[in-house]
Structure formats: C-alpha cells, structure tokens
VMD Tcl script that draws the C-alpha trace (Angstrom):
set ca {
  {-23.33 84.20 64.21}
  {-24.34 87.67 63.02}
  {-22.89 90.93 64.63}
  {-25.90 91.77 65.77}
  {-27.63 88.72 67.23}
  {-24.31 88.56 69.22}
  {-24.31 91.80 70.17}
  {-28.15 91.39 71.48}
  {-27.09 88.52 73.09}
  {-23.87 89.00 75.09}
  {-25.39 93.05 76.45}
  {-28.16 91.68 77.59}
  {-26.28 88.65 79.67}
  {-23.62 91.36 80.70}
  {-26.37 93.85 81.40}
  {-28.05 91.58 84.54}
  {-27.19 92.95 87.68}
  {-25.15 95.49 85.97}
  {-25.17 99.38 87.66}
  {-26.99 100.85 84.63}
  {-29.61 97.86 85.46}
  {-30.14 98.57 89.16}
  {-29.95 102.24 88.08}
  {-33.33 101.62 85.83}
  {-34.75 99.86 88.42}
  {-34.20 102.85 90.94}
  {-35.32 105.30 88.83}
  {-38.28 103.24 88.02}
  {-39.04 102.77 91.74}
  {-38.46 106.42 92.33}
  {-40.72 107.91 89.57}
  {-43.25 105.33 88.89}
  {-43.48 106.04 85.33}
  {-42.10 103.73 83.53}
  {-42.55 105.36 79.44}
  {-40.23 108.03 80.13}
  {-37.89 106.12 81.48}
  {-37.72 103.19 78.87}
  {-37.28 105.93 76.11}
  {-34.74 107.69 78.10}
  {-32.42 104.50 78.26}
  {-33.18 104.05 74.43}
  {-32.27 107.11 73.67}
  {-28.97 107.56 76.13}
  {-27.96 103.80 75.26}
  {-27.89 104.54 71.03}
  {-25.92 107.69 72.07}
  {-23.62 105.91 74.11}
  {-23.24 102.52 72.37}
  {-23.28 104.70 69.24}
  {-19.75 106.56 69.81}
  {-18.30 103.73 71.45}
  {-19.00 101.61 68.25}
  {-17.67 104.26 66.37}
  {-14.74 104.42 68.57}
  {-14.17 100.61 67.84}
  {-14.71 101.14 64.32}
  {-11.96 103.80 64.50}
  {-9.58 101.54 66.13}
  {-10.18 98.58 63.63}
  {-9.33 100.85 60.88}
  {-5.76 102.44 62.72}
  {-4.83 99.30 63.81}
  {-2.79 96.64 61.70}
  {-5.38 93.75 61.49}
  {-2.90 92.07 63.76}
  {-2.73 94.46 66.01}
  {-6.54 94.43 65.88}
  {-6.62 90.37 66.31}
  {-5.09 90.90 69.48}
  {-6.82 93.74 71.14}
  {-10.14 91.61 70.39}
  {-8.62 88.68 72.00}
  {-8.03 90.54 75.01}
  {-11.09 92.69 75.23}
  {-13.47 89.21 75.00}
  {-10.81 87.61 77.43}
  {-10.79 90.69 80.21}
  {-14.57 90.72 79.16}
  {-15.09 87.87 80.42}
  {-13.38 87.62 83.55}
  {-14.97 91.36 84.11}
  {-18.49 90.12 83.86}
  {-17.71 88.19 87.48}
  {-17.52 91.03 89.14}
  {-20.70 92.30 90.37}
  {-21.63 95.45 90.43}
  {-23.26 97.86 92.93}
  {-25.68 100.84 92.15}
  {-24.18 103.98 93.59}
  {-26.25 105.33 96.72}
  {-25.92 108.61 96.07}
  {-28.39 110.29 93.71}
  {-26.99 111.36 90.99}
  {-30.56 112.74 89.56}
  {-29.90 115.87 87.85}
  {-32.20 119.29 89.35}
  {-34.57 120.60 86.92}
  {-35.00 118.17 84.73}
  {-37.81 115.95 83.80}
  {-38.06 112.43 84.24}
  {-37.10 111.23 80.60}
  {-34.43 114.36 80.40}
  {-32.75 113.12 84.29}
  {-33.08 109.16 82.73}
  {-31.13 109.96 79.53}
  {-28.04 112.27 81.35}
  {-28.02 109.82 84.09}
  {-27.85 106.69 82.21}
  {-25.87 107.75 79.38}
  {-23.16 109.11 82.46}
  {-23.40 105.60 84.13}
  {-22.84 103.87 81.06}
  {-19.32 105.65 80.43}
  {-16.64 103.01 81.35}
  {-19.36 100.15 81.72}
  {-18.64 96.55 80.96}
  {-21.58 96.95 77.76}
  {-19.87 99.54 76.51}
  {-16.37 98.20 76.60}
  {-17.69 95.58 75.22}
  {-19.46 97.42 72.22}
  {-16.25 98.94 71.54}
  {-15.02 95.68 71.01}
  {-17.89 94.08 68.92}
  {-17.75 96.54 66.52}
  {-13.86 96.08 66.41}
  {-14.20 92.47 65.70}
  {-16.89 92.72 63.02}
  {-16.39 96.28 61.71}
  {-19.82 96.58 61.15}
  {-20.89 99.78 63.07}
  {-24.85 99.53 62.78}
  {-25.83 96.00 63.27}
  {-23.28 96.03 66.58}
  {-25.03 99.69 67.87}
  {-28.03 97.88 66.97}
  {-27.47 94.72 68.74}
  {-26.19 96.13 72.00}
  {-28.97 98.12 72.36}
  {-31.60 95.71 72.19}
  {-29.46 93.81 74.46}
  {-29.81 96.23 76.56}
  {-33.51 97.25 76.60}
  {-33.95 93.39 77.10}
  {-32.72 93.52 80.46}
  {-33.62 97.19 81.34}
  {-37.45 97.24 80.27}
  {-38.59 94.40 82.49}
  {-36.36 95.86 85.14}
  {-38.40 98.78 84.82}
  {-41.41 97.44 84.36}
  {-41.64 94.09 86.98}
  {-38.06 94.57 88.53}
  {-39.38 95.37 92.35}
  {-41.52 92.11 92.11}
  {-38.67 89.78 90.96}
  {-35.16 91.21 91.01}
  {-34.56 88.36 94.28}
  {-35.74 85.78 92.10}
  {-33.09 86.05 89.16}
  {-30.13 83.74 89.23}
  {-27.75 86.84 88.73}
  {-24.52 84.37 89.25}
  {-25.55 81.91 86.93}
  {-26.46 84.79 84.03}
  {-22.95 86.31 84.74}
  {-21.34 83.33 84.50}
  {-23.00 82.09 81.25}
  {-22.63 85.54 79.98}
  {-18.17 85.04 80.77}
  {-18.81 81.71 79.36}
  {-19.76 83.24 75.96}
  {-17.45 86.67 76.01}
  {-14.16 84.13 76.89}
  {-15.43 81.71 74.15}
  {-15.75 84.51 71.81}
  {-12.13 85.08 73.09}
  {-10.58 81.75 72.38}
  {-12.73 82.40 68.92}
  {-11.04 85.37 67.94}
  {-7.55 84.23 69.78}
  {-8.00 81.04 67.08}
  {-8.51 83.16 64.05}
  {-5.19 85.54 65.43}
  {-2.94 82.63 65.67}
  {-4.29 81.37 61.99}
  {-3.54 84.89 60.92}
  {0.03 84.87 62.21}
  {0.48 81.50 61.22}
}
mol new
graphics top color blue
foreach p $ca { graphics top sphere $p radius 0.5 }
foreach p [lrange $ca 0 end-1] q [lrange $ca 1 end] { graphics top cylinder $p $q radius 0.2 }
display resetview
C-alpha cells in the first residue's frame, strides 16, 4: 500500500474522538463559521505533520536501518495500543486574545497537535517509508477527513459515531502495520 493512502487512512481512524477532533468541533460550535476554521486546521496540520515528518525523515537517515526496523516496530506497536485510549478535550479555553478566528484555529490546533497520537504517528510513517511528502500529504487528508465533517455536521451526529469500534479498527491496522514491519526486521536480521 502506498505511503500516502496509508497515511490518509490510519490519521483519519486515529483522528476520531481524538482532542484535536473535539477541539474542531468546539471551536466550530463556538464561532459558527466553519471556512476559517477548516483552513486553519489545514494550515496548522501541514505545519505540524510537516516537521514531524521531517523529524522522522531525520531519524531514518541517523539511524542504522536496524536500528530504524525496530523503532518502527515499536512506534506501530505502542501506536496501536495508544489509539485505545480515549481522549478528552481540555475544558479550559485555550483560545488565544486578539486573534481572529482562522489565526486562534491555527495556534490552537497546531499547539494541541504537539505530542498527539497523529503526529507520533506521522513521525513514524515517514520513518518507515522515507518518503517525506506523500506521508505529510497523507496524514493530512487523514486528518481533514475527520475534522471537516466535525466541523461542519459534528453537533448533529458526534453521539451517533461508533468511536470504540473506529479506535479499535484503527489499533487493528497500526499493530498490523507493526507485526508488518516487525516481519520485515526479523528478515533483515535474519
């Protein structure tokens, strides 16, 4: 599968019920403009998903390529087992003062996003496949797959989705992609 279909794929499982989701949707339900906000998650997820990709990139050119095998391993392995724990939108607001709503939607997000399971996981995509733009690419459309509608529709069905079931499928996939890359380590050793 290409680096960036599963890039698209796995953020936007991961992203379901993730913080920076329920953050769109708040910020969405607080401004009720929904343009501003779209583009300000664009533009604060390339930023974001852009140095962690280069930050994986790094690391897959430092690293021995067994060295490398095994970080991978464990990054879709501790992915996966991640994913299962949900997270919770903080209740404080965070909204910068001053700023307009697409300026407040790219700091915010972009600050949320730091640390986050999508862009651990980014670091590790573009690790495994060393291919910085299709991965930056992929994990973003991931994530505007899950974070338009949420912006968009989210108030109307956000009790409907089966969160459990995406998380699961998504841990499914990122310990698959594990056992994948833990495979092609051992072969490498062997």
């Amino acid at each position: 599968m290409s680096a960036f279909l599963l890039s698209t794929g796995l953020v936007a499982l991961a992203e379901i019920g993730d913080k920076t989701q329920l953050l769109s949707l708040t910020l969405a339900a607080r401004y009720r403009k929904p343009w501003p906000i779209i583009l300000g998650v664009l533009v604060a997820t390339l930023l974001n998903h852009g140095v962690a990709a280069a930050l994986g990139d790094a690391l897959a050119h430092v690293l021995t390529p067994r060295i490398l095998d095994w970080v991978v391993v464990f990054s879709f392995l501790i992915m996966g087992l991640w994913i299962l724990v949900p997270d919770k939108a903080d209740e404080e607001d965070k909204s910068p003062r001053g700023f307009g709503i697409f300026a407040t939607t790219v700091v915010v997000f972009f600050l949320a996003e730091m640390g986050d399971k999508t862009q651990v996981a980014t670091v590790a995509l573009a690790a495994r496949y060393q291919e910085w733009l299709p991965v930056v690419a992929g994990t973003t459309v991931g994530m505007m797959l899950a974070n338009v509608p949420a912006v968009l529709f989210g108030h109307r069905f956000a009790d409907r989705l089966p969160t459990r079931l995406v998380h699961g499928i998504a841990a499914l996939l990122f310990i698959v992609m594990g056992a994948f890359s833990l495979h092609q380590a051992l072969q490498a050793s062997a």
